[in-house]
C-alpha positions as CSV (number, residue, x, y, z in Angstrom):
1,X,137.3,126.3,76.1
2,X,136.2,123.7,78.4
3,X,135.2,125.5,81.1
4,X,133.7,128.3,79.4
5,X,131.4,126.1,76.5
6,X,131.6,122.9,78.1
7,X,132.4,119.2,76.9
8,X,130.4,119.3,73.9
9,X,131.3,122.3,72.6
10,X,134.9,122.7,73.5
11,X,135.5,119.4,71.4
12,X,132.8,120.7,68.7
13,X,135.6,123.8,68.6
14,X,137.9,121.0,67.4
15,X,136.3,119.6,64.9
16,X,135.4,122.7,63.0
17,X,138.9,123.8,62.8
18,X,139.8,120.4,61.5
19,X,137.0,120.9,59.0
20,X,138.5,124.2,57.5
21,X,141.3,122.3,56.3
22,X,141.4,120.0,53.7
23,X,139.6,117.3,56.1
24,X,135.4,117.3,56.2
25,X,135.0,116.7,59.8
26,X,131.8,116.2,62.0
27,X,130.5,116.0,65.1
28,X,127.7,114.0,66.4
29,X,126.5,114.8,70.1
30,X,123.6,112.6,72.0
31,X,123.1,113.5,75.7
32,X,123.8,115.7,78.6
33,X,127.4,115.5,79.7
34,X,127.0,118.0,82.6
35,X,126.8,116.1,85.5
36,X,130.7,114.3,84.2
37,X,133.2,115.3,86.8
38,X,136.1,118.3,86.1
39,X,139.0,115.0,85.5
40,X,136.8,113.1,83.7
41,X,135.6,116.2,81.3
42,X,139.3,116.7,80.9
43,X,140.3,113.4,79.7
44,X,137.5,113.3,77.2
45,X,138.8,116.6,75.6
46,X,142.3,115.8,75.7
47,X,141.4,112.3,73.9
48,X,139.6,113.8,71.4
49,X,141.8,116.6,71.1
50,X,144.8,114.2,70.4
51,X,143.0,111.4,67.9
52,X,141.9,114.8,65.8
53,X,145.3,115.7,66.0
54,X,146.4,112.4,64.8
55,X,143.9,112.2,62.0
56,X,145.3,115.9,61.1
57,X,148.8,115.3,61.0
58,X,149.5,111.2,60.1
59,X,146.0,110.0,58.4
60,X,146.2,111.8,55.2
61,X,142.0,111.5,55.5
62,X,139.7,113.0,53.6
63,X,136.8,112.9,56.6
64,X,137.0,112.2,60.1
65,X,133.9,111.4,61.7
66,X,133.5,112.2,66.3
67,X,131.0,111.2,68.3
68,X,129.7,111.5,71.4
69,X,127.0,110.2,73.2
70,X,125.7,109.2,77.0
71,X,124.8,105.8,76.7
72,X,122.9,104.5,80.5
73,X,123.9,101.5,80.3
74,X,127.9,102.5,80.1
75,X,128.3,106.1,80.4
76,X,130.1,108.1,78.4
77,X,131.2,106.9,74.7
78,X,133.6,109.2,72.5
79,X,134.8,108.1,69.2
80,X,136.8,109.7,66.5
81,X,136.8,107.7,63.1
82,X,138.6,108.6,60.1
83,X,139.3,107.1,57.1
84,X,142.8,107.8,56.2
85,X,145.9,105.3,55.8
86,X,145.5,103.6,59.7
87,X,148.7,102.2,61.1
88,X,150.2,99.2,61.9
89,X,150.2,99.0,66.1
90,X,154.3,98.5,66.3
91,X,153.9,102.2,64.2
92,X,152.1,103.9,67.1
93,X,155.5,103.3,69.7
94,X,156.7,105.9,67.4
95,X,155.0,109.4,68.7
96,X,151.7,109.2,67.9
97,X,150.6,109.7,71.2
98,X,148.8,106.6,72.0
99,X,150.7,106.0,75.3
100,X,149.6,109.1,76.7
101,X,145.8,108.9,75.8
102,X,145.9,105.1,77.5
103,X,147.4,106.9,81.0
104,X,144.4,109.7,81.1
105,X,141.9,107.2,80.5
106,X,143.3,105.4,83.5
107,X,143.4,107.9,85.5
108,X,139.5,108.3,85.5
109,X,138.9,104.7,85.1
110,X,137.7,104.2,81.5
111,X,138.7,102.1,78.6
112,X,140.2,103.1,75.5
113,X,140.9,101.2,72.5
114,X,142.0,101.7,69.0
115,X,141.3,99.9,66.0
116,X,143.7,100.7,62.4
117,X,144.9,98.6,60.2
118,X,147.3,100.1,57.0
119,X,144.9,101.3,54.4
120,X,141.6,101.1,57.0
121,X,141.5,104.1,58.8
122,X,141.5,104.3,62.5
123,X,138.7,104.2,65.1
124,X,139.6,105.8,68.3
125,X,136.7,104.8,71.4
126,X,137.1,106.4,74.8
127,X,134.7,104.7,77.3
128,X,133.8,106.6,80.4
129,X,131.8,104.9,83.2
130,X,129.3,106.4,84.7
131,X,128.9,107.5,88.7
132,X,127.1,104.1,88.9
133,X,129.1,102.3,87.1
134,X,132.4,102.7,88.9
């Protein structure tokens, strides 16, 4: 899907099959993500891919909310919000797949961080520098 629709796209694929379930989810895009390079495309789907996932499977939310949008000043910012049960952090050592999303992001140099709390939902944000900003 990623190579064939590219980043916006493939990851709007995601959130519309999320959405025919019992979740609304939707998908705010802002910019041109063309010029991201092949790893970098691939860690942003993957991340997004695994917080919808996560929203899907452990959440129990009723809407999830994804984002993502070219900002100049710090390149490329996905988020996935939800607002389902969030997690306490010594909960996410326990498969929910955190570990994994922290290596890809290191891999292309960006920053992820998650915020949840029990009862607050969670906020997934997956920050991808730009060329210039490396």
């Amino acid at each position: 899907a990623l190579d064939d629709l590219g980043l916006a796209a493939a990851i709007g694929g995601q959130v519309e099959q999320l959405g025919r379930g019992e979740i609304a989810a939707r998908l705010k895009v802002e910019g041109d993500f063309s010029d991201l390079g092949d790893d970098q495309q691939l860690v942003v789907y993957r991340v997004a891919q695994e917080a919808l996932n996560n929203a899907a499977r452990h959440s129990e939310a009723s809407r999830v909310d994804v984002s993502l949008r070219r900002a100049e000043d710090v390149g490329v910012i996905l988020e996935v919000g939800d607002d389902g049960r969030g997690f306490a952090f010594d909960e996410s050592q326990r498969g929910l797949g955190i570990g994994g999303m922290r290596e890809r992001a290191l891999l292309v140099g960006a920053e992820l961080t998650i915020e949840s709390r029990p009862g607050a939902g969670t906020t997934v944000r997956l920050t991808v520098p730009g060329e210039s900003d490396r």
